[in-house]
C-alpha positions in Angstrom: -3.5 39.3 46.6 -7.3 39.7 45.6 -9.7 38.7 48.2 -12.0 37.7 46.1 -10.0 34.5 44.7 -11.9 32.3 47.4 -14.2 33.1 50.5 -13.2 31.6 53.6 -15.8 31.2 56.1 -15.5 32.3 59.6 -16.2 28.4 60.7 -13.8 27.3 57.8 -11.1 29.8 59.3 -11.3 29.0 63.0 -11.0 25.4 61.8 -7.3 25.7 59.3 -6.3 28.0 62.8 -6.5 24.8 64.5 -4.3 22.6 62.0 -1.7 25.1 61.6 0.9 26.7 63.9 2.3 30.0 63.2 4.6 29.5 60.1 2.0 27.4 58.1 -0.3 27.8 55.4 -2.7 25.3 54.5 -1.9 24.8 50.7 -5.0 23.6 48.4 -4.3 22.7 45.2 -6.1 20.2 43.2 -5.5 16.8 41.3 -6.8 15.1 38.8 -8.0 12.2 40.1 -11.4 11.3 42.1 -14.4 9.4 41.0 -16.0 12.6 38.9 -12.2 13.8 37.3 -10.9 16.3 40.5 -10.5 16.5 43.8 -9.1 19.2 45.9 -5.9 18.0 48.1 -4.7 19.9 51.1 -1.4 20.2 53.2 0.5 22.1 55.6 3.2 24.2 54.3 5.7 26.4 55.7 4.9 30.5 55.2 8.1 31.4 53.7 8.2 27.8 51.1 5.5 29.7 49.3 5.9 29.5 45.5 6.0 33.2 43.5 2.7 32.6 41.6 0.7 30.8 44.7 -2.3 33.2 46.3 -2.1 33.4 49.6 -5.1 34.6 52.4 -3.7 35.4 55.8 -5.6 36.4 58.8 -4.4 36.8 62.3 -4.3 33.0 63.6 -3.9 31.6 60.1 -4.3 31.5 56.6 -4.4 29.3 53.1 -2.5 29.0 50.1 -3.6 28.6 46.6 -1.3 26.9 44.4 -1.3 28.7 41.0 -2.5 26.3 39.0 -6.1 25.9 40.8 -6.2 29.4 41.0 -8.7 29.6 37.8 -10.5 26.4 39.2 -11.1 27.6 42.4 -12.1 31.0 41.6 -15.0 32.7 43.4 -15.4 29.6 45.6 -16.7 29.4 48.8 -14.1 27.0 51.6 -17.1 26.3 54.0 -16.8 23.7 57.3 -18.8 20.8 57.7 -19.9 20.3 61.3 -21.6 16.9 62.8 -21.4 15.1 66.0 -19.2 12.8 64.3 -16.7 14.5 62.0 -15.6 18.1 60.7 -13.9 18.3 57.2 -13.6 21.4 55.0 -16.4 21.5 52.0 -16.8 24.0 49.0 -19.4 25.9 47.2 -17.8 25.8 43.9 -20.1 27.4 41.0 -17.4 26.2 38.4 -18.1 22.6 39.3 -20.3 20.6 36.8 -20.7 17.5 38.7 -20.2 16.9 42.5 -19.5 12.9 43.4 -21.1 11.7 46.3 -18.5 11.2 48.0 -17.7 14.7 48.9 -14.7 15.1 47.5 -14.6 14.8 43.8 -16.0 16.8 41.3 -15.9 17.8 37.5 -15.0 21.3 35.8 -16.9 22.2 32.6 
């Protein structure tokens, strides 16, 4: 696995630590739906239901999976955490996105 697929930040790590227990990855693919054409989806999946071609990143308390087929969309992204008083969610620094919606959640790929 290269390292370099995706950063995950030290904020966004601690976070996905949190949501999973030890024999789950969160998976992050992405659909095609959302106001500007994608939007990444996320869920907790088992270590060892990990499909051949999915890229995993695995630290000590935790760890995410890429599904294969956002691999090329998701490349050299940044998995960030937003932090207020009233909400966390993950967030990305994607330089393949074209167009970011303001909801937070969709974007567009050129």
């Amino acid at each position: 696995m290269n390292k370099d697929i995706i950063t995950v930040t030290d904020p966004a790590r601690r976070f996905i630590s949190n949501l999973c227990n030890e024999n789950q990855l969160l998976k992050i693919s992405i659909n095609n739906k959302g106001c500007s054409g994608h939007s990444y989806e996320y869920e907790l999946v088992q270590r060892d239901s990990v499909a051949r071609f999915d890229e995993t990143i695995i630290w000590e308390n935790g760890g995410v999976c890429i599904d294969s087929r956002a691999v090329m969309h998701v490349l050299g992204s940044e998995l960030l955490l937003h932090e207020s008083h009233m909400e966390r969610y993950l967030t990305w620094n994607n330089p393949q996105a074209t167009n970011l919606c303001g909801c937070g959640t969709s974007f567009s790929l050129g």
